[in-house]
C-alpha positions in Angstrom: -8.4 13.8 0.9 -10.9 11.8 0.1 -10.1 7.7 -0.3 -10.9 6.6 -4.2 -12.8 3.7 -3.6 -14.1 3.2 -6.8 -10.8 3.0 -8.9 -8.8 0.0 -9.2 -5.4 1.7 -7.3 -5.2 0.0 -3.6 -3.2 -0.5 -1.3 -3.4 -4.2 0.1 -2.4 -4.5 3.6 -2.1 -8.5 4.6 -2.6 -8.3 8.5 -1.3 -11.9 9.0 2.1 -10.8 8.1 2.5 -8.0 10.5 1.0 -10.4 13.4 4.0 -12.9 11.8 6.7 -10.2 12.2 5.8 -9.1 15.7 5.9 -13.1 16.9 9.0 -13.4 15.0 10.5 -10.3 17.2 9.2 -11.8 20.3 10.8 -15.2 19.9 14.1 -13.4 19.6 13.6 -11.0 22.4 13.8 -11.7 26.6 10.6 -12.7 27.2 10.0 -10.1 30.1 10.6 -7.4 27.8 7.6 -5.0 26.9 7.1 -5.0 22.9 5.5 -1.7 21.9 4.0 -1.7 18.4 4.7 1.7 16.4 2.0 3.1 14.8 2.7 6.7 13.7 1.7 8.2 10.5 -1.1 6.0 9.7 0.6 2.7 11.3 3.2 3.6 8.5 0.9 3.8 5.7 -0.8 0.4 6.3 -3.7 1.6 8.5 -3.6 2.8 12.2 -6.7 1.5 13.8 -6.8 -1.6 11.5 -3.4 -2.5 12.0 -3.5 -2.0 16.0 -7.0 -4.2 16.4 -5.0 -7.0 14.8 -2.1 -7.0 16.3 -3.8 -5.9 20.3 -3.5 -9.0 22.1 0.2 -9.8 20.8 2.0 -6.3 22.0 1.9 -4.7 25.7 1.2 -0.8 24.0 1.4 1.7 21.1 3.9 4.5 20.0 2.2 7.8 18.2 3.5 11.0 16.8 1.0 13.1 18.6 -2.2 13.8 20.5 -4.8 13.1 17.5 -3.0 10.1 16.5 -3.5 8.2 20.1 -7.3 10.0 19.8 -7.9 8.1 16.7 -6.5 4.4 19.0 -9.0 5.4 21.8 -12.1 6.0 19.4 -10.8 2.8 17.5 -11.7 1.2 20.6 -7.9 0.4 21.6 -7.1 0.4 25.1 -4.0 -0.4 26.0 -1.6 2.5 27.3 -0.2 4.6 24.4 3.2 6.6 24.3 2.8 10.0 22.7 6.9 9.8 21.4 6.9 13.6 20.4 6.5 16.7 22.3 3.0 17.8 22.3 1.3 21.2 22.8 0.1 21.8 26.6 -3.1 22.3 25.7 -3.8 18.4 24.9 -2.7 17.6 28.5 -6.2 17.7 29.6 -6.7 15.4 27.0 -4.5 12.9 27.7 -5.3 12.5 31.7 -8.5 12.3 30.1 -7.8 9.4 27.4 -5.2 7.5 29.6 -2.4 8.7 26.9 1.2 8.8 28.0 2.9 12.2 27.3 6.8 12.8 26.3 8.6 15.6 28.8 11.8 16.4 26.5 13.0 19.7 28.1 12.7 21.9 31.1 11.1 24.5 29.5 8.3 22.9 28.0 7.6 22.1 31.6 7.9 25.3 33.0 4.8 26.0 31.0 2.9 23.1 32.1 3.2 24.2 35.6 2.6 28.3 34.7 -1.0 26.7 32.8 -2.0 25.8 36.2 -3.8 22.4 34.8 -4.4 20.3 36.7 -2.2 17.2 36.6 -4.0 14.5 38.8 -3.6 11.4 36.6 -0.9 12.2 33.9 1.9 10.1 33.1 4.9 10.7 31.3 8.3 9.2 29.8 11.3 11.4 30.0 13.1 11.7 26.5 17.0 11.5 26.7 19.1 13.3 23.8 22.0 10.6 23.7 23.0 11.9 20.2 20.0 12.0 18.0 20.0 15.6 18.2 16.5 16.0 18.2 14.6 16.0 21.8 15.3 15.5 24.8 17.7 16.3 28.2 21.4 16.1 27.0 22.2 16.1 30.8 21.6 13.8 33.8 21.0 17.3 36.0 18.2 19.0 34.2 16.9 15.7 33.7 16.6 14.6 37.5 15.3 18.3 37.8 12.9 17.6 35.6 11.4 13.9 37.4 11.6 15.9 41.1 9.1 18.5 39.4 6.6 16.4 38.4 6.7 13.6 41.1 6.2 16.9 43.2 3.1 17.9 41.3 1.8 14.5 41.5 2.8 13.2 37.8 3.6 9.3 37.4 7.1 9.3 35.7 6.4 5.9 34.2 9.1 5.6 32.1 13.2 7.1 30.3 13.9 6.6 26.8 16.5 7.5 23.6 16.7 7.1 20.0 19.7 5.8 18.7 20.5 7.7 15.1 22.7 4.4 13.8 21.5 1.3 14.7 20.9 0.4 11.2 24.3 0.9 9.9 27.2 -1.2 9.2 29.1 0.9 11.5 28.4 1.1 15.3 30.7 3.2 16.6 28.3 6.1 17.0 25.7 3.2 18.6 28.2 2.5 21.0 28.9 6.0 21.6 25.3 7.0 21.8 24.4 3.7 24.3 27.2 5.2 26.5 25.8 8.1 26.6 22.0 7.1 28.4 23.3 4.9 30.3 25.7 6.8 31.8 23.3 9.4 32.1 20.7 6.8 33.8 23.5 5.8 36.3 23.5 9.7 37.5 19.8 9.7 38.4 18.7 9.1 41.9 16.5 6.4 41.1 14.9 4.9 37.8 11.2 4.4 36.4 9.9 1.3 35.5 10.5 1.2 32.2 13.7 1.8 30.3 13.7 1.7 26.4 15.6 2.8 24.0 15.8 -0.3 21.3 13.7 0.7 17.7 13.5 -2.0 15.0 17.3 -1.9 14.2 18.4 -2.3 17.6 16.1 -5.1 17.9 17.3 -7.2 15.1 21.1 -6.5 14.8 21.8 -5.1 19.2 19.5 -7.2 20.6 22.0 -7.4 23.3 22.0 -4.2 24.2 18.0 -4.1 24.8 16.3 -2.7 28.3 12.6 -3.6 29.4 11.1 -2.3 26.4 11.2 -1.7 22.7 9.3 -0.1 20.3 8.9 -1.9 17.3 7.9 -0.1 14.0 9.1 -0.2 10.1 10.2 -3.9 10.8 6.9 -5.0 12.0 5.2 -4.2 8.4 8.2 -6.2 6.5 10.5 -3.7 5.7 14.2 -3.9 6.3 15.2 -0.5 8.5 18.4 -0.3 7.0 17.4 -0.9 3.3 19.6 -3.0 1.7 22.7 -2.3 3.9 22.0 -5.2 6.7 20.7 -8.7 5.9 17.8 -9.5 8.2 19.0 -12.4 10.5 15.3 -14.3 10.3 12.6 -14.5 7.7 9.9 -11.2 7.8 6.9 -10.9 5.5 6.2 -7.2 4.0 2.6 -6.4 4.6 1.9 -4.3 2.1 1.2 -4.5 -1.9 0.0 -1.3 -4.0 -1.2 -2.3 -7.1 -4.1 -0.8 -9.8 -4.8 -1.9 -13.5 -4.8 -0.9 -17.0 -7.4 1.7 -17.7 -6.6 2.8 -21.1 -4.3 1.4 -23.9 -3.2 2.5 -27.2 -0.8 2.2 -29.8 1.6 4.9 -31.1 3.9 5.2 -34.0 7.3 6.3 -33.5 8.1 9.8 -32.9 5.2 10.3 -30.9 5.7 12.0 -27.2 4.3 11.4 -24.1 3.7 12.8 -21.4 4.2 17.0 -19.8 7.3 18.1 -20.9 7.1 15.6 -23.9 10.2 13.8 -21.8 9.6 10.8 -23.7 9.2 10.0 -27.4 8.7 6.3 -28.7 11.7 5.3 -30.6 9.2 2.7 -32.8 5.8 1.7 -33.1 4.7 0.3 -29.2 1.7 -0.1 -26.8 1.2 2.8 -24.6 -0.7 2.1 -20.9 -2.5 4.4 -18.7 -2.4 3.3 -15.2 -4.8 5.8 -12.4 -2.7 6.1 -9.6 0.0 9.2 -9.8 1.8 11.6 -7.5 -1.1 12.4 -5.4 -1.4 9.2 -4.4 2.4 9.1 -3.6 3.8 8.1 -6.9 6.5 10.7 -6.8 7.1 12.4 -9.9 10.7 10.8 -10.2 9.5 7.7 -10.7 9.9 8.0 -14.4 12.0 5.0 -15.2 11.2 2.8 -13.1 9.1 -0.1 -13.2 5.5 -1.5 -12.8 4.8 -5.4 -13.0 2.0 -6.8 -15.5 1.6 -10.8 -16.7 5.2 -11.2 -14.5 7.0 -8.6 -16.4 8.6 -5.5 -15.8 7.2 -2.4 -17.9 9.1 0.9 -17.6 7.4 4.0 -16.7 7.3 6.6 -19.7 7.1 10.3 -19.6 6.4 12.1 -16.7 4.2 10.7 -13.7 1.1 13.2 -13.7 -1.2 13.9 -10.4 -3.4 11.3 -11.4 -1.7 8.7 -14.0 1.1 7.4 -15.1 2.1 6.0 -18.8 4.2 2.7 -18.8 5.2 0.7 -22.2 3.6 -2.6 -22.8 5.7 -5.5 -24.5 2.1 -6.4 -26.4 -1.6 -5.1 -26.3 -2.9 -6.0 -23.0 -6.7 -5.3 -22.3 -8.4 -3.5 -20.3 -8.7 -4.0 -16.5 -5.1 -6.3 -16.2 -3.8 -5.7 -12.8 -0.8 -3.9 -12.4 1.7 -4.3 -9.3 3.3 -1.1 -7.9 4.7 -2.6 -4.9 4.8 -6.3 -4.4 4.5 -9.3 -6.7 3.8 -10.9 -10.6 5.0 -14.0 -11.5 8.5 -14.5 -10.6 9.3 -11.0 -10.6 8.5 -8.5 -7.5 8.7 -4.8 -6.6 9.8 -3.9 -3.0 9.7 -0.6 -1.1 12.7 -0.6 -0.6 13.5 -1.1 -4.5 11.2 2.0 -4.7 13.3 3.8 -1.7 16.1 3.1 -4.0 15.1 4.5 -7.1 14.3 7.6 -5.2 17.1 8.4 -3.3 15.2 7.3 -0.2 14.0 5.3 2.6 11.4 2.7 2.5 9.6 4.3 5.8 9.3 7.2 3.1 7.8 5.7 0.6 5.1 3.4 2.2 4.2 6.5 4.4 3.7 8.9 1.3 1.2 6.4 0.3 -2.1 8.6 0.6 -5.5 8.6 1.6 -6.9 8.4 -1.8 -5.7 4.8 -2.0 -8.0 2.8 0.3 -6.1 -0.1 2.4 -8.0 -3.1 1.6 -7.3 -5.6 3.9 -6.4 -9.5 4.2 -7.0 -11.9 7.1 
């Protein structure tokens, strides 16, 4: 898709306050501890190669989704070592011993194709991923898993690291933390030896189990100021959200009442009022149920009318605003403000969701 630079809809990404976040995190975590910035899906919305320049000399490596993702670190120029967290097609092995990236083993099977490839494996090095409850990837069992590290130590892999995902470490409950905590490390007290590194903390295990953190975490939705759990756990020290979305009026107009707006005519003025057009819609990751919710213009909140189109949305102005006022999707006006979680909220959601749906038609225009 190609990035709209030319219309007033951006996404402003202030690289101060994810630098903030991460030193926040570190004052509250053992020093010895590696801190591994998250930076999947676009660095959450906010930029991937932007985001992990910044913020290089403050975190010890980086977490992708998959093998184009760490590509687009090492063309970036960003060197430091890279954890591939999902499982990734044998074919990119090559490409990993080749880029120094860190690959995920989550099964048996997966590596009783890597050895029938016949690849060569001189230089690759690998996590293990341990399914303590997620339910997603990983060995469920200490046996297969041990299997597993004898086979590729044999074939001359580094097994570098062992980690999990815990499911509820951002919940009010944590009974099925606990459980799932049992679960690897009994597990990892099976094994015959361990790697170096052991993680298994994400953002929510960092702020509210910090307790229970190894010699590594990987740090991601709390690192661009937004609250894992939503609005379920207070954060226990201040954190700055990084990113704004915001446009401007690009057409205005007054209707009488009765009129409709909008497809599906889902909204009809009950008086005389200002109608605005804002460019920025669902194809820019303004979901279409949106409608009802609010924008921010002069410090005040003006409802979304009708439906939100692919390009556009209609909001109701309290007075005839011109041309060109700025608008505030996500972030602030005056004494009033718009977080993604609010947004998460509206939709039913989580704010990962929404700052990730955020597309490449809105350019990130960064600060600092």
């Amino acid at each position: 898709m190609k990035t709209s630079i030319h219309r007033p809809s951006q996404a402003l990404v202030d690289l101060s306050a994810i630098h903030f976040n991460i030193e926040q995190l570190k004052a509250h975590l053992p020093q010895d501890v590696e801190k591994w910035a998250v930076v999947k899906a676009n660095a959450y919305g906010h930029g991937a190669v932007a985001v992990s320049s910044y913020i290089d000399d403050i975190v010890d490596g980086f977490c992708v989704s998959n093998i184009d993702e760490a590509l687009e670190l090492r063309e970036g120029g960003l060197d430091k070592k890279i954890l591939i967290l999902g499982v990734s097609a044998i074919e990119a092995v090559p490409l990993a011993i080749q880029h120094k990236i860190t690959l995920t083993v989550a099964s048996l099977e997966w590596l009783d194709l890597l050895e029938a490839s016949s690849l060569s494996l001189q230089g690759l090095v690998v996590h293990l991923k341990v399914d303590s409850g997620m339910g997603r990837i990983g060995f469920r069992d200490s046996q297969p898993l041990q299997e597993a590290i004898n086979r590729l130590q044999s074939a001359g892999v580094q097994v570098e690291g062992i980690f999990t995902h815990f499911a509820t470490a951002d919940e009010a409950d944590a009974s099925k933390f606990e459980e799932q905590l049992a679960c690897f490390k009994g597990i990892l007290a099976e094994l015959d030896a361990l790697p170096p590194i052991i993680h298994a903390s994400n953002s929510a295990t960092s702020l509210w189990h910090a307790d229970t953190v190894m010699n590594a975490v990987r740090l991601g939705d709390i690192i661009y100021g937004l609250n894992p759990s939503g609005s379920v756990l207070e954060l226990p020290y201040e954190i700055k959200p990084a990113l704004s979305l915001v446009s401007e009026l690009v057409h205005v107009k007054e209707v009488k009442a009765g009129a409709d707006v909008g497809y599906g005519a889902t909204y009809t003025a009950d008086e005389g009022q200002f109608i605005g057009t804002i460019p920025l819609g669902y194809a820019d990751g303004w979901t279409r149920d949106m409608q009802g919710f609010d924008v921010l213009i002069n410090g005040q909140r003006c409802p979304i009318v009708g439906r939100v189109s692919m390009d556009q949305i209609t909001v109701r102005l309290p007075e005839k605003y011109p041309l060109g006022t700025p608008v505030v999707f996500i972030g602030k006006s005056g004494t009033e403000s718009i977080s993604a979680t609010d947004v998460a909220e509206k939709r039913g959601t989580i704010n990962y969701e929404v700052v990730c749906l955020i597309s490449d038609r809105v350019p990130r225009i960064y600060k600092n």
